[in-house]
N, CA, C, O and CB atoms as a CASP TS submission, in Angstrom:
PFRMAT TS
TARGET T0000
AUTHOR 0000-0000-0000
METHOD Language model
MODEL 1
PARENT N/A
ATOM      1  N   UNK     1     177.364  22.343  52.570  1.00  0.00           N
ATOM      2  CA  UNK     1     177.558  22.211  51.136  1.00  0.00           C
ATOM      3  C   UNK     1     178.816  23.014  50.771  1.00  0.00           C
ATOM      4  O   UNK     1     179.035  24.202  51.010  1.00  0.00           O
ATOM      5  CB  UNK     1     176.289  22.712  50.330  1.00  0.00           C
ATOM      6  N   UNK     2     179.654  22.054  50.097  1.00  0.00           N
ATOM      7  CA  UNK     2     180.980  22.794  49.901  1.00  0.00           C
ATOM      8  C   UNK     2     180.610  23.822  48.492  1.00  0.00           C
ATOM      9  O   UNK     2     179.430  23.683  48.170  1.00  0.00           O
ATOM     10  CB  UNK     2     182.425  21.528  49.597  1.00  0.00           C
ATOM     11  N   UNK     3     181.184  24.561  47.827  1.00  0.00           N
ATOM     12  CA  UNK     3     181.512  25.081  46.822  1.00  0.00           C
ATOM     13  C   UNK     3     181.285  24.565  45.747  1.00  0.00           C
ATOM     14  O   UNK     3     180.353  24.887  45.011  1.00  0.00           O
ATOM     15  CB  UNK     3     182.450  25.318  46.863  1.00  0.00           C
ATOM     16  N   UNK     4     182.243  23.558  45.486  1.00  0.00           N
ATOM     17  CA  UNK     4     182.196  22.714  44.118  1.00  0.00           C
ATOM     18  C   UNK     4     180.604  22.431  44.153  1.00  0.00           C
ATOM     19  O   UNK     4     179.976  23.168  43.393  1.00  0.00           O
ATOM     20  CB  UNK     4     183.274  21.118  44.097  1.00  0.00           C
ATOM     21  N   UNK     5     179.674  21.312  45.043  1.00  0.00           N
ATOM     22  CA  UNK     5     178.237  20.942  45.364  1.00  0.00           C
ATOM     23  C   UNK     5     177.575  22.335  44.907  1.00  0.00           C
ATOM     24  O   UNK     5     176.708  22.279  44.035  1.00  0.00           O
ATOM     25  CB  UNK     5     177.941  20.485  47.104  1.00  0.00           C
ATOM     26  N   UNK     6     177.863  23.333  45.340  1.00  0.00           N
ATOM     27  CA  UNK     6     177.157  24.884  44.987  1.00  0.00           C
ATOM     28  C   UNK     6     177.039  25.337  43.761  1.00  0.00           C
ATOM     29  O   UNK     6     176.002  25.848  43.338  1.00  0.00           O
ATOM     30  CB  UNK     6     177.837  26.001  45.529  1.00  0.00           C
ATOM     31  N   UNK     7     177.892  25.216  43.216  1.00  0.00           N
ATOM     32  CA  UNK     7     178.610  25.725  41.689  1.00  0.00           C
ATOM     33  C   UNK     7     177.469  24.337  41.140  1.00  0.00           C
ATOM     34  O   UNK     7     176.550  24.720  40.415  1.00  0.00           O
ATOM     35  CB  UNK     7     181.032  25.518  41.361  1.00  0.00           C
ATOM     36  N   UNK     8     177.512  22.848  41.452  1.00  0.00           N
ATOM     37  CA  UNK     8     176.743  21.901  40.183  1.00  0.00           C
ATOM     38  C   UNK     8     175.266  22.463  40.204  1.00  0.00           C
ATOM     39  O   UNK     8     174.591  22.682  39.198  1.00  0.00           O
ATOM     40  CB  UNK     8     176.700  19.959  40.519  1.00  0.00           C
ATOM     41  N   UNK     9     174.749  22.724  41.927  1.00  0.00           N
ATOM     42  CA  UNK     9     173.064  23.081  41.550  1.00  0.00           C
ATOM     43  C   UNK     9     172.828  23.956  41.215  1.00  0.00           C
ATOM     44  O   UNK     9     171.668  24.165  40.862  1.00  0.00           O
ATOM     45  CB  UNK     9     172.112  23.089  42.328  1.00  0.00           C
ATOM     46  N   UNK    10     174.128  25.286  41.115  1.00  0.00           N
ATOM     47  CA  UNK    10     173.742  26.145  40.321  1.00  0.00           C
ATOM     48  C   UNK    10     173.960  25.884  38.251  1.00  0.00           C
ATOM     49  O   UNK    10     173.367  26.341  37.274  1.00  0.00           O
ATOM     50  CB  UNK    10     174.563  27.342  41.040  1.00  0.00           C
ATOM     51  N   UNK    11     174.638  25.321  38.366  1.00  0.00           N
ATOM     52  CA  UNK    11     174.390  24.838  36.806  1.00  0.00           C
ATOM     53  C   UNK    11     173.481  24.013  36.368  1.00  0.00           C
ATOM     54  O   UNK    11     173.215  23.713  35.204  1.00  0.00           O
ATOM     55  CB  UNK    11     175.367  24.248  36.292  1.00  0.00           C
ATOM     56  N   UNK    12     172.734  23.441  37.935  1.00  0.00           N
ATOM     57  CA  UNK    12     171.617  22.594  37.349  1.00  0.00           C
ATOM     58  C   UNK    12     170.806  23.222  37.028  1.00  0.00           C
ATOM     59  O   UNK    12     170.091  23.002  36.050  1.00  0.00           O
ATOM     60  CB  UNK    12     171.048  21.705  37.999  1.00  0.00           C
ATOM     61  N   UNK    13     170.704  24.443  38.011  1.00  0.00           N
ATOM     62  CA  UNK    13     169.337  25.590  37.947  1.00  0.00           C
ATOM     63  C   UNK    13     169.568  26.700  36.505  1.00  0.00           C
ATOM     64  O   UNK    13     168.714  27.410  35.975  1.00  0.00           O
ATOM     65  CB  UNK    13     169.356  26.798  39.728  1.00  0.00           C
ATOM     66  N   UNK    14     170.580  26.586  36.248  1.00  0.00           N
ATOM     67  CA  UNK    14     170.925  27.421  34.862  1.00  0.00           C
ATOM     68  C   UNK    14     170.238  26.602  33.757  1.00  0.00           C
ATOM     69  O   UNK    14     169.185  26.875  33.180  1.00  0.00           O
ATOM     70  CB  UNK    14     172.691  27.560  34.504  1.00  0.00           C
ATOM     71  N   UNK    15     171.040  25.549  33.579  1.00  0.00           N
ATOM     72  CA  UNK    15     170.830  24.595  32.364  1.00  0.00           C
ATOM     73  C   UNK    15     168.756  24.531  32.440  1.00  0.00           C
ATOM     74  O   UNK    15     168.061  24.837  31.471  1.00  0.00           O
ATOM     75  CB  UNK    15     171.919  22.609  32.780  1.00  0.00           C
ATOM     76  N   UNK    16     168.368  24.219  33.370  1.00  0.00           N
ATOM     77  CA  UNK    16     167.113  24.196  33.494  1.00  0.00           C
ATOM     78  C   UNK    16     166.275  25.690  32.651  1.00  0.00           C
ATOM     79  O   UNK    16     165.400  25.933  31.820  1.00  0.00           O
ATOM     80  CB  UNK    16     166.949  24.051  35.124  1.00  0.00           C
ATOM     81  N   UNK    17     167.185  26.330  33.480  1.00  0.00           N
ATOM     82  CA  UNK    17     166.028  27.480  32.812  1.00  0.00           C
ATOM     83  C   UNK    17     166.554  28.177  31.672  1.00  0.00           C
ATOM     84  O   UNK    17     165.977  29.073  31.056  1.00  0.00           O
ATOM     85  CB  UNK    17     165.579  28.730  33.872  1.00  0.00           C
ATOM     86  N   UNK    18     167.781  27.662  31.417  1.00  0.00           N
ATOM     87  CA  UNK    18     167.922  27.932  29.672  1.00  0.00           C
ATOM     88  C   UNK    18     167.227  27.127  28.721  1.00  0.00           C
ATOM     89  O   UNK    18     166.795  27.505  27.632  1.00  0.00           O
ATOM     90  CB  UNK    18     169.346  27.734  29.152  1.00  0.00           C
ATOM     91  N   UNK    19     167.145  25.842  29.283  1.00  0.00           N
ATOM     92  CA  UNK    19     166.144  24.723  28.571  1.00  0.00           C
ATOM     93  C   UNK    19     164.631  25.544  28.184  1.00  0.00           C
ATOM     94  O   UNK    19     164.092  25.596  27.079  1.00  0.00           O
ATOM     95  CB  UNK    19     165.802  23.242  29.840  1.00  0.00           C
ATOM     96  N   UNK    20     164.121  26.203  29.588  1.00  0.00           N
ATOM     97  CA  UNK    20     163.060  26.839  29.236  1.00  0.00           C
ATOM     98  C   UNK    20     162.669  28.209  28.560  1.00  0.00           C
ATOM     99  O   UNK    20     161.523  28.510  28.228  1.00  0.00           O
ATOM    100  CB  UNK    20     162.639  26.796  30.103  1.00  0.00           C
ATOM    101  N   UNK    21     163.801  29.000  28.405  1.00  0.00           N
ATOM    102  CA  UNK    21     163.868  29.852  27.819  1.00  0.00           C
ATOM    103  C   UNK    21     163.876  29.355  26.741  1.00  0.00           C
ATOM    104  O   UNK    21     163.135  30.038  26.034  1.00  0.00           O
ATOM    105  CB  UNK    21     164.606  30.565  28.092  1.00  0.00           C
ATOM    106  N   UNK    22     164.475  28.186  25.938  1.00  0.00           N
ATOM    107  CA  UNK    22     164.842  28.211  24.569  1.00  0.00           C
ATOM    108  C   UNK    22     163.252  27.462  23.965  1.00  0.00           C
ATOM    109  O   UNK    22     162.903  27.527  22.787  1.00  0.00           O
ATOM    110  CB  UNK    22     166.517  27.233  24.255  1.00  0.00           C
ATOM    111  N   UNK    23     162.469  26.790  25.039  1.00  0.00           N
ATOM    112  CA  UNK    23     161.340  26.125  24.995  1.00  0.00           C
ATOM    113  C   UNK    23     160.633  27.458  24.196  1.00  0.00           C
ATOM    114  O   UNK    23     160.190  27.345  23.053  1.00  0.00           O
ATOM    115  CB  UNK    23     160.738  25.534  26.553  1.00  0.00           C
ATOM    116  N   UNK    24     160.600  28.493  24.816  1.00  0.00           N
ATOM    117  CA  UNK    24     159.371  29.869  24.806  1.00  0.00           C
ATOM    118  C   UNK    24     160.062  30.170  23.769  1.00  0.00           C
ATOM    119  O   UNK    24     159.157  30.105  22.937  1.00  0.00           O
ATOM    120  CB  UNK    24     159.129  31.235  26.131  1.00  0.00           C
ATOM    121  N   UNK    25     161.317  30.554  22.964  1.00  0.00           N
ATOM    122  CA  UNK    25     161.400  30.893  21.412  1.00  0.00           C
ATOM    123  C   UNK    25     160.636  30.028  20.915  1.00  0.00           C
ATOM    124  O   UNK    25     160.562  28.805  21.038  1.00  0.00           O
ATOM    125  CB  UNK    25     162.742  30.839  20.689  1.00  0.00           C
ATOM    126  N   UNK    26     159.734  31.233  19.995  1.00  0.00           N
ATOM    127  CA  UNK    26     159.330  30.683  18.467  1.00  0.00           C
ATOM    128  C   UNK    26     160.248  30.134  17.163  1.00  0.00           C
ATOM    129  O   UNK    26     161.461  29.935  17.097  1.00  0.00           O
ATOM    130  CB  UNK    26     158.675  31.792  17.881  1.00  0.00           C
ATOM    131  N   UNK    27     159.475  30.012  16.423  1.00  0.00           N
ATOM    132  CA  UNK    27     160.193  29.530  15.330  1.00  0.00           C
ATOM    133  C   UNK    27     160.572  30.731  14.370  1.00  0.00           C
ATOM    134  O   UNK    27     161.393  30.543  13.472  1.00  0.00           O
ATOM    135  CB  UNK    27     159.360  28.448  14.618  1.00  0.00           C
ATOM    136  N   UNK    28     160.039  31.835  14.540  1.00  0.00           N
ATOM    137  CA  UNK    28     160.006  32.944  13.638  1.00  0.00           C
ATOM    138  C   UNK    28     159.640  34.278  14.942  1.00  0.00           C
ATOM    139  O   UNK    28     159.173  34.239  16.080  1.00  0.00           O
ATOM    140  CB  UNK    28     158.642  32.635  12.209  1.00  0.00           C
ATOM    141  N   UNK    29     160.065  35.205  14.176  1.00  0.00           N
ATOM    142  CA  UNK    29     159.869  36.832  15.036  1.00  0.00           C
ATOM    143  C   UNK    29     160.005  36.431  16.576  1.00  0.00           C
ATOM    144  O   UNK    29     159.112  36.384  17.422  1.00  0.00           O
ATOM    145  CB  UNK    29     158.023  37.729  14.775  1.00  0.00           C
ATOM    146  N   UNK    30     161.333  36.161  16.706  1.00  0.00           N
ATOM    147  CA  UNK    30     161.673  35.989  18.353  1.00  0.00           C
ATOM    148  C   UNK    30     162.092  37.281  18.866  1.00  0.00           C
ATOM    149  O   UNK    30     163.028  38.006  18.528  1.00  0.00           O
ATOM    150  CB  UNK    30     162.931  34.892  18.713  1.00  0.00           C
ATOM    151  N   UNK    31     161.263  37.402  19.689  1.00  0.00           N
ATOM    152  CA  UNK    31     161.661  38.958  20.922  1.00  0.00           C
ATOM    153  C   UNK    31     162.729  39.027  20.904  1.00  0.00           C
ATOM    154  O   UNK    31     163.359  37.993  20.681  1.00  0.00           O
ATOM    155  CB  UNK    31     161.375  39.033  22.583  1.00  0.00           C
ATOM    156  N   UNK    32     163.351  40.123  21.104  1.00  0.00           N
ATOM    157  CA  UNK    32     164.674  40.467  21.586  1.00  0.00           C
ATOM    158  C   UNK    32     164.897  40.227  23.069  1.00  0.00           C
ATOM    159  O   UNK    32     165.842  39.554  23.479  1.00  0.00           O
ATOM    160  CB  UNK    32     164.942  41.873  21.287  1.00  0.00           C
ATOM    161  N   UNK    33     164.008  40.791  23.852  1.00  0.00           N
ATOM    162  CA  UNK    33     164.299  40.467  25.453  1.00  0.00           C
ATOM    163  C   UNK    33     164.132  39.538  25.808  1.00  0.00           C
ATOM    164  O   UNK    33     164.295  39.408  27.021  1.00  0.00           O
ATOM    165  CB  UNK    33     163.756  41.001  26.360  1.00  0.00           C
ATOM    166  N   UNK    34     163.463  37.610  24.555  1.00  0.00           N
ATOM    167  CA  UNK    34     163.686  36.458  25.061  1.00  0.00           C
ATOM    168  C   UNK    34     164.954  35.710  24.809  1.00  0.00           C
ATOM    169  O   UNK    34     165.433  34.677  25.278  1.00  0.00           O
ATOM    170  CB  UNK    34     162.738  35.802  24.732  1.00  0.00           C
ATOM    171  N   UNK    35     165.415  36.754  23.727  1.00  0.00           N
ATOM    172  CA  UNK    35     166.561  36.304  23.059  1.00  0.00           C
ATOM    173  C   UNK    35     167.871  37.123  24.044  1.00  0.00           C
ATOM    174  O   UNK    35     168.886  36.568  23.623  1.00  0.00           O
ATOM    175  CB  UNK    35     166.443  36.774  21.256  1.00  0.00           C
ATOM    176  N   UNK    36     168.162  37.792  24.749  1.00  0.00           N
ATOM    177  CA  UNK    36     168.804  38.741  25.814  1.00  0.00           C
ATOM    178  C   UNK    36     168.636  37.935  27.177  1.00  0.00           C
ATOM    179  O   UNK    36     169.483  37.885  28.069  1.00  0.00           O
ATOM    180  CB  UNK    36     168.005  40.328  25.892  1.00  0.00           C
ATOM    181  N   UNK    37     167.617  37.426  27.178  1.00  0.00           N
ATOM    182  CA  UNK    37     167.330  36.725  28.450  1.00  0.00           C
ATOM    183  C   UNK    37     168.048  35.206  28.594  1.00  0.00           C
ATOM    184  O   UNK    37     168.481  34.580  29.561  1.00  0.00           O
ATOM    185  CB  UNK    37     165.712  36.592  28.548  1.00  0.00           C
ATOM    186  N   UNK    38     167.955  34.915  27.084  1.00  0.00           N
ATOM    187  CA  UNK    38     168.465  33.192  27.426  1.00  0.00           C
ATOM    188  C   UNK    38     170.180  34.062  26.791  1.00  0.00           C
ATOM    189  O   UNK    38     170.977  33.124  26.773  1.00  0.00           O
ATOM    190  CB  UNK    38     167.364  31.213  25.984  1.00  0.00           C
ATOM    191  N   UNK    39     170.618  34.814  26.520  1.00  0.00           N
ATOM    192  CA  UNK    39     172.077  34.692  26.386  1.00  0.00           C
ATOM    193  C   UNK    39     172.500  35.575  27.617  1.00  0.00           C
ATOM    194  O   UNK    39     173.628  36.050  27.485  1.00  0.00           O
ATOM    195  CB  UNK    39     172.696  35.225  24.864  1.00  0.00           C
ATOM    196  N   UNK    40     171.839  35.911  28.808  1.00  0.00           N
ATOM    197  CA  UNK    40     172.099  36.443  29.946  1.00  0.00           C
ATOM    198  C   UNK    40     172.308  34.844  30.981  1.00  0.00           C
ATOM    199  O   UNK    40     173.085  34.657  31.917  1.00  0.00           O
ATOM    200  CB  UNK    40     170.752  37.629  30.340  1.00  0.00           C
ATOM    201  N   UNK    41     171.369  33.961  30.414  1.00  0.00           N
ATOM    202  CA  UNK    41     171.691  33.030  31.125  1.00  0.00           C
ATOM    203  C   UNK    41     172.632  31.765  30.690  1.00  0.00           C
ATOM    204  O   UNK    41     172.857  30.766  31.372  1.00  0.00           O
ATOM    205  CB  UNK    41     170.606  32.714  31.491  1.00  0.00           C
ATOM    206  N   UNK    42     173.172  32.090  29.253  1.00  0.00           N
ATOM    207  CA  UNK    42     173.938  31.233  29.110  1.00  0.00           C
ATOM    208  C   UNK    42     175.391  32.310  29.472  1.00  0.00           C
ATOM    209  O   UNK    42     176.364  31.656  29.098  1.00  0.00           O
ATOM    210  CB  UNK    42     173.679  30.446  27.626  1.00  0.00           C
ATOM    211  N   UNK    43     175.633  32.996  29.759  1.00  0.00           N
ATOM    212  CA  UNK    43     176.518  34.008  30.235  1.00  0.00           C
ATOM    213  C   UNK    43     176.958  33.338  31.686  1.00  0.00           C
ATOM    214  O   UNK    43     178.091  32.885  31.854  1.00  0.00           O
ATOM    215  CB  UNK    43     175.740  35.572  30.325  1.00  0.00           C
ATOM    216  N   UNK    44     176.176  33.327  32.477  1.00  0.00           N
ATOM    217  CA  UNK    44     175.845  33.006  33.901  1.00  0.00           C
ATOM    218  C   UNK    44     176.169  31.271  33.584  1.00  0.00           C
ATOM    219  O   UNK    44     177.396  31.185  33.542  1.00  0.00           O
ATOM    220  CB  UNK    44     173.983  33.554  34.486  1.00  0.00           C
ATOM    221  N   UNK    45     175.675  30.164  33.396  1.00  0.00           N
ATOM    222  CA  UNK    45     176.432  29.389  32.986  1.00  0.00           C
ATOM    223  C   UNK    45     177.975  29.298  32.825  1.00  0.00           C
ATOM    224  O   UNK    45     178.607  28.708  33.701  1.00  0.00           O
ATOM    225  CB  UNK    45     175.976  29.296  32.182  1.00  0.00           C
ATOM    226  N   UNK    46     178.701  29.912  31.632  1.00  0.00           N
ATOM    227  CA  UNK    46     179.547  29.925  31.628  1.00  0.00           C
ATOM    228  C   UNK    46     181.024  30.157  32.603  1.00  0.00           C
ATOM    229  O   UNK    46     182.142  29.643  32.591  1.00  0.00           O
ATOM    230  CB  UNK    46     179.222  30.291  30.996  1.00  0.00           C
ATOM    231  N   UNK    47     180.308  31.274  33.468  1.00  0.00           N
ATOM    232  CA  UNK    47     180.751  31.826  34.197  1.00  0.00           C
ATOM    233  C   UNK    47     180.959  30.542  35.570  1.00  0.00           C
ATOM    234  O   UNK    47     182.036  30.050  35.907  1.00  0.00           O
ATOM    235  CB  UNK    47     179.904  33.101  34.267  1.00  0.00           C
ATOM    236  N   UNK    48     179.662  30.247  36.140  1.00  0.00           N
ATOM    237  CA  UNK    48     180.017  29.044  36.495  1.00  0.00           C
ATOM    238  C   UNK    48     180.386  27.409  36.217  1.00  0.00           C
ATOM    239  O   UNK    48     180.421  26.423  36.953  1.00  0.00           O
ATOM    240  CB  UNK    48     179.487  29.110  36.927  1.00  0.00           C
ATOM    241  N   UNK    49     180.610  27.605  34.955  1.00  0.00           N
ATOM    242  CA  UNK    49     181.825  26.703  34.528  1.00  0.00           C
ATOM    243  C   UNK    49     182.729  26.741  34.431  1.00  0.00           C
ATOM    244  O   UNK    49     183.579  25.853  34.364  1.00  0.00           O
ATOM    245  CB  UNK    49     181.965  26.328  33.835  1.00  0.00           C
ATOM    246  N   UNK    50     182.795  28.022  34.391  1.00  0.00           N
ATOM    247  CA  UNK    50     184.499  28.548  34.968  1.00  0.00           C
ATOM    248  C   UNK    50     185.262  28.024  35.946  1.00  0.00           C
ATOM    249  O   UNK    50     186.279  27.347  36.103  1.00  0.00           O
ATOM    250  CB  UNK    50     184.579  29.844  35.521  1.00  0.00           C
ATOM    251  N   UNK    51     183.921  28.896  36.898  1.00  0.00           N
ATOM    252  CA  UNK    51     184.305  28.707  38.631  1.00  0.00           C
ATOM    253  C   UNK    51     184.774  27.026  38.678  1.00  0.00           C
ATOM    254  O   UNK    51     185.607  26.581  39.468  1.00  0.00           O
ATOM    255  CB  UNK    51     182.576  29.046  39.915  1.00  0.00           C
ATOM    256  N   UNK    52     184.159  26.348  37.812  1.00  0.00           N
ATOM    257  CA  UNK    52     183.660  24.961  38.066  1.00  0.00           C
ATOM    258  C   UNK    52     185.215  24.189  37.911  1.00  0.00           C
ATOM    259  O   UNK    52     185.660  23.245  38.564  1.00  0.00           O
ATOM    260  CB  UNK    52     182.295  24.405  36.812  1.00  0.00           C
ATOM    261  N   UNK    53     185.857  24.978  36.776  1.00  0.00           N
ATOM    262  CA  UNK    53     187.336  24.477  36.199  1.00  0.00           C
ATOM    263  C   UNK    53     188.128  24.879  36.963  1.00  0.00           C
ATOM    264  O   UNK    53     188.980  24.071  37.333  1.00  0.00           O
ATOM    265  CB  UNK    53     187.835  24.898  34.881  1.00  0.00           C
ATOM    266  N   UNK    54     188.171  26.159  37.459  1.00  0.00           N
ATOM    267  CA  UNK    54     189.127  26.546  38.809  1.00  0.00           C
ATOM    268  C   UNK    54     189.216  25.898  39.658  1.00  0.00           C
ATOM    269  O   UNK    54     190.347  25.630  40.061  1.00  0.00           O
ATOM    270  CB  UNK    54     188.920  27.520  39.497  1.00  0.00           C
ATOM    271  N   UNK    55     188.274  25.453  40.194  1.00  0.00           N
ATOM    272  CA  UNK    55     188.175  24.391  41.346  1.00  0.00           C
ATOM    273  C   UNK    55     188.687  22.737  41.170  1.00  0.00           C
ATOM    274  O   UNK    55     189.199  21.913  41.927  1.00  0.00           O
ATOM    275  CB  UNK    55     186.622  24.349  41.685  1.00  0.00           C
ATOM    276  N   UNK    56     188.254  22.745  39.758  1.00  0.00           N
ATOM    277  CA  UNK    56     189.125  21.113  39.387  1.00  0.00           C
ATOM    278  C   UNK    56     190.909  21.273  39.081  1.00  0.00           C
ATOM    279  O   UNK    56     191.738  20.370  38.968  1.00  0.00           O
ATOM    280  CB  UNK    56     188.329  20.330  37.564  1.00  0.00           C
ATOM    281  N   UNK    57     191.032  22.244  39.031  1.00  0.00           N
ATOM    282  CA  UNK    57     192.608  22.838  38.518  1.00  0.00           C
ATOM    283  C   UNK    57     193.282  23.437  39.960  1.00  0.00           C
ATOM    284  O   UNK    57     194.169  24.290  39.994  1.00  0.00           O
ATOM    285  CB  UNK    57     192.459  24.377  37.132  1.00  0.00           C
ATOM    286  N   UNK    58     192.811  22.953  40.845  1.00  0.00           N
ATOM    287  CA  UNK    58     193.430  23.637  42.094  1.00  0.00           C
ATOM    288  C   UNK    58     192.983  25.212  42.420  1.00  0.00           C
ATOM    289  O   UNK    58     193.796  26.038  42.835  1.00  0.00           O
ATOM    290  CB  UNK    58     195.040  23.617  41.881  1.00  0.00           C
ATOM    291  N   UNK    59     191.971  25.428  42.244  1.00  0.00           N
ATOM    292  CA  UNK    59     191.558  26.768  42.453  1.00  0.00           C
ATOM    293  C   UNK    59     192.279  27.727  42.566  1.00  0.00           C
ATOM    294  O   UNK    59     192.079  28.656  43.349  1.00  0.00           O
ATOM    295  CB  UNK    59     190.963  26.896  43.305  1.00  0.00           C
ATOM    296  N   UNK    60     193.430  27.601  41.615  1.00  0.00           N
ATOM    297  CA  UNK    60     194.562  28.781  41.511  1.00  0.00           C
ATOM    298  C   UNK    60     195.260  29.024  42.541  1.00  0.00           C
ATOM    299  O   UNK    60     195.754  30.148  42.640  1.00  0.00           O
ATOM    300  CB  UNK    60     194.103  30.042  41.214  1.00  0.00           C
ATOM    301  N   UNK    61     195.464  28.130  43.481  1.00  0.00           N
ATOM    302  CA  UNK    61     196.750  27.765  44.321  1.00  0.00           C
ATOM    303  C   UNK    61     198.262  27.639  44.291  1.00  0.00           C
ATOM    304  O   UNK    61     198.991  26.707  43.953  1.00  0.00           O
ATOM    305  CB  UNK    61     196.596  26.863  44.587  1.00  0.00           C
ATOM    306  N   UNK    62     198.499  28.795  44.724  1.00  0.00           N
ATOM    307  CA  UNK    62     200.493  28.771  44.451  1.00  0.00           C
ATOM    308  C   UNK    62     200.853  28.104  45.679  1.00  0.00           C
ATOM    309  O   UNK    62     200.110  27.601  46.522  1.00  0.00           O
ATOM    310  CB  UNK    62     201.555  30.603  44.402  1.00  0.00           C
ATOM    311  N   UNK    63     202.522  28.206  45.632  1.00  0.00           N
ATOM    312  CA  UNK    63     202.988  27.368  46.395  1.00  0.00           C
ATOM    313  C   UNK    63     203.173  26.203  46.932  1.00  0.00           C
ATOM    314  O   UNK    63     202.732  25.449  46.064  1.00  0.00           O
ATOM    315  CB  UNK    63     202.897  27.585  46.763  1.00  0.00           C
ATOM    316  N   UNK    64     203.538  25.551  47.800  1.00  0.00           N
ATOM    317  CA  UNK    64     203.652  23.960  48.615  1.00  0.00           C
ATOM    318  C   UNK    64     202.918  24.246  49.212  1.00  0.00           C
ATOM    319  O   UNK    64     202.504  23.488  50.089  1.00  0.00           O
ATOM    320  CB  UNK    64     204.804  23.291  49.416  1.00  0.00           C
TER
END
């Protein structure tokens, strides 16, 4: 499994369990540590969407 393949199942496994984190907020008086938890994982997301754009942009490759 190359990199790029690594980086999608890890955004599959993100997106998933941000889905479920946002499932477990209430509608009213939401925890702080559920609310810390799903922006820890949309953090982590991001991050590998990053990775995800580096890699479509030439992974920051100089030169010929």
């Amino acid at each position: 499994m190359d990199d790029r393949e690594f980086l999608k199942c890890e955004l599959k496994r993100l997106n998933a369990m941000i889905g479920e984190a946002e499932a477990r907020l209430g509608a009213h008086s939401v925890k702080p540590i559920l609310m810390q938890h799903l922006f820890e994982l949309e953090e982590e997301r991001d991050a590998v969407l990053q990775q995800l754009s580096a890699l479509s942009d030439g992974g920051g490759i100089t030169g010929p």
